[in-house]
C-alpha positions in Angstrom: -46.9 -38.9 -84.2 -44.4 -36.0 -83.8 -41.0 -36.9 -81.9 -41.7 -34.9 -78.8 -39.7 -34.6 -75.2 -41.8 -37.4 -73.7 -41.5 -39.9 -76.4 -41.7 -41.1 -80.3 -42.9 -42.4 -83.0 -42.9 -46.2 -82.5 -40.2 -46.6 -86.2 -37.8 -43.7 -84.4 -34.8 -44.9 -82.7 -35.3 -44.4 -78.9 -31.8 -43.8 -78.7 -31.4 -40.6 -80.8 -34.2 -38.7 -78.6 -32.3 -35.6 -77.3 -32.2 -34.9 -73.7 -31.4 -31.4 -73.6 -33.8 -30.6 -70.7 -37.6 -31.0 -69.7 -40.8 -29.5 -71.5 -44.0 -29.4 -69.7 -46.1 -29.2 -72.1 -44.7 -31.6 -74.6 -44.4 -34.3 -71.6 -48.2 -33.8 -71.0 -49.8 -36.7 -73.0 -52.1 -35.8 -75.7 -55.6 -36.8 -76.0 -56.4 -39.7 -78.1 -58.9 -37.5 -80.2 -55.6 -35.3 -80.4 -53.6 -38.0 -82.7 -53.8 -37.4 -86.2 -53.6 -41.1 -87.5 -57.0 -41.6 -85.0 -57.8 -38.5 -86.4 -58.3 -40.0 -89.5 -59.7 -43.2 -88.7 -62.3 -42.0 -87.4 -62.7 -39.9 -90.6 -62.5 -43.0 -92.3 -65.0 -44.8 -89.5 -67.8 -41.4 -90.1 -67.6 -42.1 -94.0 -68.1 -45.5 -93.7 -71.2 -45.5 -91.1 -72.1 -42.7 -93.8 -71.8 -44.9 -96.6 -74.1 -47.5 -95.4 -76.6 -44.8 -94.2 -76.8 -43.7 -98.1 -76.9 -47.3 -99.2 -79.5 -47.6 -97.2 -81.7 -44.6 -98.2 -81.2 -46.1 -101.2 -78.5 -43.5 -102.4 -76.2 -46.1 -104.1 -74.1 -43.7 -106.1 -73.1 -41.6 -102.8 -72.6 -44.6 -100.9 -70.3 -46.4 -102.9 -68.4 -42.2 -103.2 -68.8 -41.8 -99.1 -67.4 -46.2 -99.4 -64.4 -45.3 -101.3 -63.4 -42.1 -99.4 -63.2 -43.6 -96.6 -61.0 -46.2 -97.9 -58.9 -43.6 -99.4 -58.8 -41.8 -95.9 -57.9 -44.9 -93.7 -55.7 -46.1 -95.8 -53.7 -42.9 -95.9 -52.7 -44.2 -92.3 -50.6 -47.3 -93.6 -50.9 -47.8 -97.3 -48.1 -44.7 -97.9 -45.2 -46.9 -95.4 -46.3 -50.5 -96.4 -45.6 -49.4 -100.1 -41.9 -47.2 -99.1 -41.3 -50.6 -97.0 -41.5 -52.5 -99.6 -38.7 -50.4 -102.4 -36.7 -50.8 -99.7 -37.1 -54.6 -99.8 -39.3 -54.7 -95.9 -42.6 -56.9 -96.1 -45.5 -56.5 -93.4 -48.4 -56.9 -92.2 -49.1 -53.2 -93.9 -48.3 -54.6 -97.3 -50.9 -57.6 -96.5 -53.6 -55.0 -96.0 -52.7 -52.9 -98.5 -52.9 -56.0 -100.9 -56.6 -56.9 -99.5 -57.6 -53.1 -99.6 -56.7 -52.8 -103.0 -58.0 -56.4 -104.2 -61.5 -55.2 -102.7 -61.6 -52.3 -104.4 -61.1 -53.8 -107.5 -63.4 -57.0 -106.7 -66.2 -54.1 -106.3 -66.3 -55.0 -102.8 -66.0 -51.2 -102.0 -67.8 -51.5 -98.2 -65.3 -54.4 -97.3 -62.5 -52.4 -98.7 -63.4 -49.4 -96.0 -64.3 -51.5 -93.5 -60.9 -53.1 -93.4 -59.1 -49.7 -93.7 -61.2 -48.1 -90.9 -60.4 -50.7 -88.7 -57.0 -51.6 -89.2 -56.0 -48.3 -89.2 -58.0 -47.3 -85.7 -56.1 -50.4 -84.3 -52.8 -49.5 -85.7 -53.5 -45.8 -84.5 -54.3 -46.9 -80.8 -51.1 -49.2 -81.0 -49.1 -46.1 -81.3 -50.4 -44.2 -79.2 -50.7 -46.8 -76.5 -46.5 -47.7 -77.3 -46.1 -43.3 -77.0 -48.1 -42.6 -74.2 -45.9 -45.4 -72.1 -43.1 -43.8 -73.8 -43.9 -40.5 -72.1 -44.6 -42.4 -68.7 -41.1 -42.5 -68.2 -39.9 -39.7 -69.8 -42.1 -37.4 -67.8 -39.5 -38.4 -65.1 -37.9 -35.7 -66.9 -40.5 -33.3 -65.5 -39.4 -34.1 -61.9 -36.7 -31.0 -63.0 -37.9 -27.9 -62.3 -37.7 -24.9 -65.0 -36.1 -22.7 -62.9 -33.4 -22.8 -60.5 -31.1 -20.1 -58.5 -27.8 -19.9 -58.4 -25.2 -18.4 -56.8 -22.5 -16.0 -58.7 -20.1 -13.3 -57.8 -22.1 -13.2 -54.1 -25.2 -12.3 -56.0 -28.2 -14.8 -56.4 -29.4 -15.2 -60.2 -32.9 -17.4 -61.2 -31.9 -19.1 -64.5 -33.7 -21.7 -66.5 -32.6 -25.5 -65.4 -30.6 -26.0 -69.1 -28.2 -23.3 -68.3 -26.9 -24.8 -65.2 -23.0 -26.1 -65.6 -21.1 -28.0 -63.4 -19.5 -26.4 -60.6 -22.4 -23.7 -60.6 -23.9 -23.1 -56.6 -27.4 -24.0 -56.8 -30.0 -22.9 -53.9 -32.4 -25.2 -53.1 -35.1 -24.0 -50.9 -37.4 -25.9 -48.6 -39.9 -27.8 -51.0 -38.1 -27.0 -54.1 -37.0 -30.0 -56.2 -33.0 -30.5 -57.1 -32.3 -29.5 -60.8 -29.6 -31.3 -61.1 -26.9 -33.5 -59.4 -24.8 -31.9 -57.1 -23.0 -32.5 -53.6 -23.8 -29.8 -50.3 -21.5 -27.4 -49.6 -24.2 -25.6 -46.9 -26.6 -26.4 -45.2 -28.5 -29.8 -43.4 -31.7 -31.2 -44.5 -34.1 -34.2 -45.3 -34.1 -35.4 -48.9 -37.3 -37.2 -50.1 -36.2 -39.3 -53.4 -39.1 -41.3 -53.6 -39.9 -40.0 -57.0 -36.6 -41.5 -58.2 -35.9 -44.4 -55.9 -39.2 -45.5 -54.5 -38.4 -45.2 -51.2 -40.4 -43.2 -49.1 -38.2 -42.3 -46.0 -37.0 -39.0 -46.4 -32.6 -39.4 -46.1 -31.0 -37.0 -43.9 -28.3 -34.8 -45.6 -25.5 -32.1 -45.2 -22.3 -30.7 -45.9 -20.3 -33.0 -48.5 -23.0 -35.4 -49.6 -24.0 -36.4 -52.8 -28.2 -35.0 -53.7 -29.8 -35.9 -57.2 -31.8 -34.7 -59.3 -35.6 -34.9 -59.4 -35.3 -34.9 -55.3 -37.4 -32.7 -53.3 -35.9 -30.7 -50.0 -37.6 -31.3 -47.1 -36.6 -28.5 -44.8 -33.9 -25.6 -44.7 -31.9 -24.3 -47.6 -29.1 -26.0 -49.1 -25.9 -25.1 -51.2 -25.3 -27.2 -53.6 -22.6 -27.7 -56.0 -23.7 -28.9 -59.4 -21.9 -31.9 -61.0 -23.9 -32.3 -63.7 -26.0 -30.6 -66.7 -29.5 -31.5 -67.1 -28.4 -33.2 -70.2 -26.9 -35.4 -68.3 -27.9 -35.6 -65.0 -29.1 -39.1 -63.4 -32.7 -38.7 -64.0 -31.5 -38.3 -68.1 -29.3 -41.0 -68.0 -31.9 -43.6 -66.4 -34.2 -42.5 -69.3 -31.6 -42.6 -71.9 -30.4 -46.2 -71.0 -34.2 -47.5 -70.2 -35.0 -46.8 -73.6 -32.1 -47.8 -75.3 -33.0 -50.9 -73.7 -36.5 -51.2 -74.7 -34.4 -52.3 -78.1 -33.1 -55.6 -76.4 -35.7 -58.3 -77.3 -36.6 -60.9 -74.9 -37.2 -64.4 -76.0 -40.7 -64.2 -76.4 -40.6 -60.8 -78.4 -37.5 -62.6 -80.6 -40.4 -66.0 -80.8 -42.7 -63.5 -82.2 -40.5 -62.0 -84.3 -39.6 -65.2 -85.7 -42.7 -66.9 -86.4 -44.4 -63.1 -87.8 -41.1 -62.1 -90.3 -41.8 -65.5 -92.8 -45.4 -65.8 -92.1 -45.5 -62.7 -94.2 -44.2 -63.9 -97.1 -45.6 -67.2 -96.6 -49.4 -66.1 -96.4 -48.6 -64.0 -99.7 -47.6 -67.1 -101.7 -50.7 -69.3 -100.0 -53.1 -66.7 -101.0 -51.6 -67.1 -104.7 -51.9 -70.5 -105.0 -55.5 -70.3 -103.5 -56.5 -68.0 -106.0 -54.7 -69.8 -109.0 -55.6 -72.9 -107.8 -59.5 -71.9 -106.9 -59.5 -70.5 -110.5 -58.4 -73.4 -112.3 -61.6 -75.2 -110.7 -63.9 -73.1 -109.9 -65.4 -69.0 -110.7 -61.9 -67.0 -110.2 -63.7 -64.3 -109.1 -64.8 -66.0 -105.8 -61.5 -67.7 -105.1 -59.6 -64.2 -105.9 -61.8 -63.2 -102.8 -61.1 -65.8 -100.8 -57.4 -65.4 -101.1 -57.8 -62.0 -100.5 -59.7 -63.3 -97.0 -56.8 -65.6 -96.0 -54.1 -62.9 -97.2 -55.7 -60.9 -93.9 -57.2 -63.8 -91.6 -53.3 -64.6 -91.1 -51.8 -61.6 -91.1 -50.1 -61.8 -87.3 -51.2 -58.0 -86.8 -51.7 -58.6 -83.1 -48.9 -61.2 -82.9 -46.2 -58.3 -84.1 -47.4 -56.0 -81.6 -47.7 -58.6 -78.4 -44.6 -58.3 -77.0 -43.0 -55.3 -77.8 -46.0 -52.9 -75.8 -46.0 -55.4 -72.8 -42.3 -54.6 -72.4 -42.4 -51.0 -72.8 -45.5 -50.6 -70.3 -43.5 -53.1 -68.0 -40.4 -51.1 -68.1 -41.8 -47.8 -68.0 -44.0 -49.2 -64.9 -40.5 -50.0 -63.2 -38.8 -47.2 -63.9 -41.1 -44.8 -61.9 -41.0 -46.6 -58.7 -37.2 -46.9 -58.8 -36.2 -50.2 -60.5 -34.8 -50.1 -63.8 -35.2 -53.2 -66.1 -32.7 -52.7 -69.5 -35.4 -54.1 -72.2 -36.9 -56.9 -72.8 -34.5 -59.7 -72.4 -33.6 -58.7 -68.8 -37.6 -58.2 -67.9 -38.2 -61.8 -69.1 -35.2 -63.6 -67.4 -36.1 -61.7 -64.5 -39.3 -63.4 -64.8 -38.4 -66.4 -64.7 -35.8 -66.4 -61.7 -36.4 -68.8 -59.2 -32.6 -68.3 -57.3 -31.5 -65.4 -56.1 -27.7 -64.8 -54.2 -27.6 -61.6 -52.1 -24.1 -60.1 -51.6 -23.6 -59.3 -47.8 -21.5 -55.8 -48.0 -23.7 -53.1 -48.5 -26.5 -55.4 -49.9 -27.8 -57.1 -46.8 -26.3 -54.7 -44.6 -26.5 -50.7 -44.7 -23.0 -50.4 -45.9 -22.4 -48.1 -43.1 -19.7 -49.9 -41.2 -18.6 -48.9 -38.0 -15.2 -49.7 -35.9 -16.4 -51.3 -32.8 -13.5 -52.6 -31.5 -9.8 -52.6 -31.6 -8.0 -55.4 -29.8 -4.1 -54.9 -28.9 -1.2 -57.1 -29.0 0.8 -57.1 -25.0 3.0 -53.6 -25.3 1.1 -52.5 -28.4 -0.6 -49.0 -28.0 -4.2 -49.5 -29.4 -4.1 -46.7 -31.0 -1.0 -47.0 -33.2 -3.2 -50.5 -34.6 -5.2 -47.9 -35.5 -3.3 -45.5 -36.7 -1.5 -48.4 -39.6 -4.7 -49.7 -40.3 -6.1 -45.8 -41.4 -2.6 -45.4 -43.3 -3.1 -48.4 -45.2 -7.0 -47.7 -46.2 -6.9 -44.5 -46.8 -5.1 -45.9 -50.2 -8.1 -48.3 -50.4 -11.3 -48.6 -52.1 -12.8 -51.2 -50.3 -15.9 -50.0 -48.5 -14.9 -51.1 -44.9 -11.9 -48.0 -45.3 -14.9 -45.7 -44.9 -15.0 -47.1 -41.3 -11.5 -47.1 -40.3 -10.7 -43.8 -41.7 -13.8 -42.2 -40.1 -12.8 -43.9 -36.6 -9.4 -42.5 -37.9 -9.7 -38.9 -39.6 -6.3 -38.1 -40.2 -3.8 -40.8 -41.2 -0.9 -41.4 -41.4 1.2 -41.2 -44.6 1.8 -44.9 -46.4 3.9 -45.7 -49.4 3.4 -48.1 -52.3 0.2 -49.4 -50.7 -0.9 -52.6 -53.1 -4.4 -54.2 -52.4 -4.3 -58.1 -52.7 -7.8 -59.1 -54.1 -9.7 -60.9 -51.5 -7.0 -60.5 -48.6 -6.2 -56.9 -47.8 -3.8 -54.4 -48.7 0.3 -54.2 -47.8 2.5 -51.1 -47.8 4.8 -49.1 -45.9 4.0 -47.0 -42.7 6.5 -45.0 -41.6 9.5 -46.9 -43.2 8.5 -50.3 -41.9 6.4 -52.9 -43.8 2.9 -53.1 -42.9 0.0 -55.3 -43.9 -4.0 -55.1 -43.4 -6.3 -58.4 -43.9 -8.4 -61.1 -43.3 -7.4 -64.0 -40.4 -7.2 -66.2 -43.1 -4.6 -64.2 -44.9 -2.5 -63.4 -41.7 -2.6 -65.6 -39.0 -3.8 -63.4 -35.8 -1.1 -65.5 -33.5 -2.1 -65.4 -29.8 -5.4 -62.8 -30.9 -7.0 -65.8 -32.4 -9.5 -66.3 -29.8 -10.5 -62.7 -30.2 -10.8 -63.2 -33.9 -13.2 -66.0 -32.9 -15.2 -63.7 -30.2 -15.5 -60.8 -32.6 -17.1 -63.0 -35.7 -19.4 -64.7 -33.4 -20.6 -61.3 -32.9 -21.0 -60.7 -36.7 -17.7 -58.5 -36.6 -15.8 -58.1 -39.8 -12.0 -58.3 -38.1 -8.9 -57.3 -39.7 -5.1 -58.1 -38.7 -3.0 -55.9 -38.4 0.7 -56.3 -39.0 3.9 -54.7 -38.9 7.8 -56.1 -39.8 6.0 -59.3 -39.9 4.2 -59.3 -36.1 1.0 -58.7 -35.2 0.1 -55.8 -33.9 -3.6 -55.8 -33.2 -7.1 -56.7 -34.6 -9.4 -54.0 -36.3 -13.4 -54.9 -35.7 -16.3 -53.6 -37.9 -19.5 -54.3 -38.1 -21.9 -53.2 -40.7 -25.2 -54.1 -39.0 -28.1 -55.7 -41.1 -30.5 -53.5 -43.3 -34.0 -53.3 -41.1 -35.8 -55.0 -44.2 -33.5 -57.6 -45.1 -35.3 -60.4 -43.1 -39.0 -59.2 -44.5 -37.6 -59.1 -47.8 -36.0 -62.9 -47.5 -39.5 -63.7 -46.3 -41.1 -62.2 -49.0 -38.8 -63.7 -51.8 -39.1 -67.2 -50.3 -43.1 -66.9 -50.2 -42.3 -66.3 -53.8 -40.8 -69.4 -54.3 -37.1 -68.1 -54.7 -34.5 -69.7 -53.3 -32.4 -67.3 -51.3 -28.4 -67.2 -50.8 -25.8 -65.1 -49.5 -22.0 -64.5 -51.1 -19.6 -62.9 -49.4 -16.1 -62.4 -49.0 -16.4 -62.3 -45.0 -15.4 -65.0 -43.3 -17.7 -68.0 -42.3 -18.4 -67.0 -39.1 -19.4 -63.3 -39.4 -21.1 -64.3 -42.7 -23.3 -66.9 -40.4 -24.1 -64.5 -37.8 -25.5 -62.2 -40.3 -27.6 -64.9 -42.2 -29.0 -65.7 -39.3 -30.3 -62.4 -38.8 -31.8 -62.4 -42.1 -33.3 -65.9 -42.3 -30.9 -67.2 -44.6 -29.5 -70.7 -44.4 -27.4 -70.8 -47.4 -24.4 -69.2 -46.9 -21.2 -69.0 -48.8 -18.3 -67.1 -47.4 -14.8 -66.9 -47.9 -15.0 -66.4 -51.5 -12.6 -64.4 -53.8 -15.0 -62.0 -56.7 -13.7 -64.6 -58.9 -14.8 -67.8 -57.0 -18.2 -66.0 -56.5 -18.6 -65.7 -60.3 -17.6 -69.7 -60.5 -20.3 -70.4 -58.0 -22.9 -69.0 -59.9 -21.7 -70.4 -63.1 -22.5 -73.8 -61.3 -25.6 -72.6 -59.9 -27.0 -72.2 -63.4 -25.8 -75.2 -64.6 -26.6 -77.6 -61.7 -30.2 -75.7 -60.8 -31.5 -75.6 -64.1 -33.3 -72.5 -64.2 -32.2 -68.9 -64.1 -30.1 -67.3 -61.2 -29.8 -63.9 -60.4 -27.3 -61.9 -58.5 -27.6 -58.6 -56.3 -24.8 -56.6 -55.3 -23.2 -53.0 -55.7 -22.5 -53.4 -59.5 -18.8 -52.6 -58.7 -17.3 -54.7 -56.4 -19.4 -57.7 -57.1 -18.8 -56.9 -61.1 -17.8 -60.8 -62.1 -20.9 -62.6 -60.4 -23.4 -60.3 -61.8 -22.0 -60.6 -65.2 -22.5 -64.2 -64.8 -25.6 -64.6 -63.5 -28.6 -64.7 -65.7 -29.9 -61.4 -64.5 -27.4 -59.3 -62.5 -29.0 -56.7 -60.1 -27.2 -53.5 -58.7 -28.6 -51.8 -56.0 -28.5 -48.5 -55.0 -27.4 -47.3 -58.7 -28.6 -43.8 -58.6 -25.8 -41.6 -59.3 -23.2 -44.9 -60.0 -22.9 -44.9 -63.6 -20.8 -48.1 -63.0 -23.5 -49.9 -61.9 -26.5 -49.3 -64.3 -24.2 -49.6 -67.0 -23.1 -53.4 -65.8 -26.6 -54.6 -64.0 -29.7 -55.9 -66.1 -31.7 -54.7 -63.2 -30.8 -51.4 -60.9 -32.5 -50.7 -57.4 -31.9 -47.2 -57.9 -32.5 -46.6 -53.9 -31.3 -48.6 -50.8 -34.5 -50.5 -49.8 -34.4 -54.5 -50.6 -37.7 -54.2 -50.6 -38.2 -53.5 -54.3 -36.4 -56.7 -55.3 -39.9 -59.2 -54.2 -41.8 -56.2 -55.9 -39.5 -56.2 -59.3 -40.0 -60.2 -59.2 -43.7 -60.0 -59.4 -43.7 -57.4 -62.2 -41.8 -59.8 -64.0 -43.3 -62.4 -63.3 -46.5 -61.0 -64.2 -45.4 -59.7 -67.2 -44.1 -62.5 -68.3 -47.3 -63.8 -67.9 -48.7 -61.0 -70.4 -46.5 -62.1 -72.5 -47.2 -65.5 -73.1 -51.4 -64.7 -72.8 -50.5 -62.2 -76.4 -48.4 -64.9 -78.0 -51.1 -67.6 -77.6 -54.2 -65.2 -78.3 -51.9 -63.7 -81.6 -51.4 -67.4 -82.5 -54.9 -69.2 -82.0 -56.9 -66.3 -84.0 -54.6 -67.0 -86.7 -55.1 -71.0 -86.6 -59.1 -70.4 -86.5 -59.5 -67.3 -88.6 -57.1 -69.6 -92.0 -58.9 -72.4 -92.4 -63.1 -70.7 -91.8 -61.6 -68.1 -94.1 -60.6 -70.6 -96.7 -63.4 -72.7 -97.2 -65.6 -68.9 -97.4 -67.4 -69.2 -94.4 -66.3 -66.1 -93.3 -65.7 -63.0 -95.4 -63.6 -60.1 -95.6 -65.5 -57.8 -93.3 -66.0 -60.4 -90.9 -62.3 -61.5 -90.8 -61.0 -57.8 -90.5 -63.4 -57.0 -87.4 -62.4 -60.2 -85.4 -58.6 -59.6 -86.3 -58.9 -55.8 -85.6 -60.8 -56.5 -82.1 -58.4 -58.9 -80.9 -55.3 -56.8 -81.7 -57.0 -54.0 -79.3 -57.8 -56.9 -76.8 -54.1 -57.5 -76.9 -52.9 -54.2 -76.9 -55.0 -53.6 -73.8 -54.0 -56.5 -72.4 -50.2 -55.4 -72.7 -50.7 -52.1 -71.5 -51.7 -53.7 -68.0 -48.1 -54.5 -67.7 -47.6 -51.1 -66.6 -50.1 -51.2 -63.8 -48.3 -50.4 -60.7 -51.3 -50.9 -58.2 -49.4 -54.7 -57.4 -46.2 -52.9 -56.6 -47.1 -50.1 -54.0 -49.3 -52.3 -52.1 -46.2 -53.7 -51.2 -44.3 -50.9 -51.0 
């Protein structure tokens, strides 16, 4: 099949597809009666059935013509690679059937020899076409772009197609109209439905300065936007450009069946030889040529090769279009096969909308110069509870060599004195400390603020809990997931919140390093893998320790789809249970393929050996249960599982 915007050939590197922009019509599946390759199997299939219609009429001549077209025809399909395969030193399950199509023809068998052709190459024509059509699953997300946008230039408003926007171009988006690209508002308020890239299905209220991606779809009102991106390499491209360079990582089943199919190949080849020497020696060669022939393609691990590799891509692709992205095969199994799970609290468990809620004085200290350090200090800082003093605080102060202490806070200097800005634990709140308790026991975040080396005053924020972070603790403990939190928070605040949530394992007071030790004994001690959920940024150690490492809220944070296995690309903790199952359940798949692959091979060897069954009836069973698998992999990419939930 022809490389097109939507997907390729199963040999092509996924990697090297270009994104330069959507096509409609190229992400619009083809037919199956479109394909050439099925095409010309069922050619092959007509001149077969016509063949023994012939035969029949007693037209032996035409028959055994209409016999050997066929063969000719089907085997066009895979004869033409297993040969180039093997000058260039590769061995397959091709070059097994091209050995047994060939060995027919010449036994006389020339029925047999189109049989096998016709239906090997209808199975390995439906492989492809099931492994492209996923393909184009999720890279009609593509599609989600519209052809045409408007933008503003020189005062004048000019429609354009969706490649030539550039960064910094003024796009207007009108009610309804989809966002061609990612930009941030410079006019206008609206509500933003990203469900198409996220999942989530509450539209998220928008205006001046925020950040809008592309694929979403404006609810009401017209918007400014500022482009940031091409469509090259906008969000929605660089999901499907990492998703499929993933689909290249193998999992540990897919790697199994790699492993036991690369030597069986070889290994059938020299068992068939020493059948047919053998058999000669002792018997008519003639019948033990055929009988090698049989076992060359009773073992040939046809359905085995192809087990794993379209489960993943249907599971992945599945994913991908309800917002969670799964990088390949290895991540989709371990996810799998979870059975911990550690939630960060900062903007995992909580909305990451923090809030100043209160700001406790020291005697003779103006509240509102604690505030006024504190703003100076974080307006230096990237840590995301600066959001909340600086937005309690608009315009601070000016600071000098500002230095943030991992895990503590940040020191500096405020208007020529020294000034610090951290936990209780790091600086002793003095004669606030029974605030400090009050405000924790409230589920308040509090800072201490110091200046010359006193104690000035206590910030409190509170970042409340996300709406679905109980329900989704529920749901991952129905699962049978143990459920944690980590957080940096003290013990106290970090309790209140768990509380909230249903958790009752809570470890606070941790530096990023000491979370990433913590998990490192968690997968030791537990025995079984342990996954991690945080930002992708902040929590970067734990979730490149943990088996599986899930960011969420990655769309638009490059940071954190390049370090996660697994990205949320929305805000809702709700698709965490849902990616569980779909891993689960396609690990499942998985292991249903192997064993199928495996036990046709152990009952097809031996009957085929001692001639009860022949070449014809070999080919059909092998050829039937390759589609069964197939079929069976492609229900990995049912999604009906996932949006009941939803």
């Amino acid at each position: 099949m022809s490389a097109e915007c939507c997907g390729t050939d199963q040999d092509e590197d996924p990697s090297g597809s270009r994104l330069d922009g959507p096509d409609q019509e190229s992400c619009s599946p083809p037919k199956a009666w479109q394909v050439r390759e099925i095409q010309l199997a069922g050619t092959a299939g007509t001149l077969l059935l016509a063949g023994f219609v012939a035969r029949w009429l007693g037209a032996d001549t035409a028959g055994i013509v209409l016999y050997l077209a066929g063969a000719v025809v089907g085997g066009s399909t895979f004869v033409p690679g297993a040969l180039g395969g093997l000058l260039r030193g590769r061995t397959g399950v091709g070059l097994l059937m091209t050995i047994a199509l060939v060995g027919a023809l010449i036994l006389g068998q020339f029925a047999e020899a189109a049989a096998l052709a016709f239906l090997f190459s209808i199975s390995e024509a439906l492989e492809d076409y099931s492994l492209s059509r996923t393909r184009r699953g999720l890279r009609a997300l593509l599609a989600l772009v519209p052809d045409e946008v408007t933008i503003v230039k020189k005062g004048r408003q000019h429609t354009v197609s969706a490649a030539e926007v550039q960064p910094g171009d003024l796009m207007i988006i009108r009610a309804g109209e989809r966002v061609a690209s990612d930009g941030v508002v410079r006019e206008g308020r609206s509500s933003v439905d990203t469900s198409p890239i996220t999942g989530e299905s509450i539209p998220t209220e928008i205006g001046p300065d925020q950040h809008v991606y592309a694929g979403s779809i404006n609810g009401h009102g017209s918007l400014t936007v500022e482009a940031t991106a091409t469509i090259a390499d906008n969000s929605l491209a660089k999901v499907v450009r990492i998703t499929e360079d993933a689909q290249r990582q193998k999992g540990h089943r897919q790697r199994l069946a790699d492993r036991i199919a690369r030597p069986l190949v070889p290994s059938i080849m020299i068992v068939a030889v020493l059948i047919a020497v053998g058999g000669s020696v002792l018997d008519d060669p003639a019948t033990w040529i055929e009988r090698a022939l049989v076992v060359l393609v009773a073992a040939a691990p046809c359905a085995l090769a192809i087990s794993v590799p379209v489960t993943v891509i249907a599971a992945v692709g599945a994913a991908s279009r309800l917002g969670v992205l799964i990088k390949g095969g290895a991540a989709l199994e371990t996810l799998g096969a979870v059975r911990t799970v550690m939630l960060d609290k900062t903007g995992t468990l909580t909305r990451n909308q923090p809030a100043v809620v209160e700001i406790v004085s020291s005697p003779g200290v103006d509240p509102a110069e604690v505030l006024s350090v504190a703003a100076a200090l974080e307006a230096r800082s990237e840590h995301p509870l600066a959001t909340a003093v600086l937005a309690a605080a608009p315009e601070p102060g000016p600071a000098a060599d500002v230095q943030t202490v991992p895990g503590h806070g940040l020191v500096g200097t405020v208007v020529d004195r020294s000034a610090r800005l951290g936990t209780p634990g790091w600086i002793g709140p003095g004669e606030l400390g029974p605030d400090v308790s009050r405000l924790q026991d409230a589920g308040a975040t509090v800072a201490v603020v110091e200046v010359d080396r006193s104690v000035v005053g206590l910030v409190a924020i509170r970042d409340e809990l996300r709406p679905e972070a109980a329900e989704t603790v529920a749901a991952l403990a129905q699962a049978g997931v143990e459920v944690g939190m980590l957080t940096g928070d003290n013990r106290r605040t970090a309790n209140a919140l768990a509380t909230q949530a249903g958790l009752t394992e809570v470890h606070a007071e941790l530096l990023p390093t000491e979370k990433s030790a913590l998990i490192e004994t968690m997968r030791r001690d537990r025995g079984h893998p342990v996954a991690m959920v945080g930002d992708g940024v902040n929590d970067a150690p734990a979730l490149a320790t943990a088996d599986v490492g899930i960011a969420i809220g990655a769309i638009g944070a490059d940071v954190a789809i390049e370090a996660a296995d697994v990205a949320l690309m929305g805000h809702d903790l709700r698709h965490l249970p849902q990616a569980l199952a779909h891993a689960r359940r396609a690990r499942v798949i998985m292991g249903q393929n192997i064993a199928l692959s495996l036990l046709i091979i152990a009952v097809l060897v031996p009957l085929a050996a001692i001639g009860a069954l022949g070449l014809a009836a070999v080919v059909l069973i092998h050829e039937i249960a390759e589609v069964f698998v197939i079929a069976n992999g492609v229900r990995a990419g049912r999604t009906t599982h996932l949006r009941a939930t939803s």
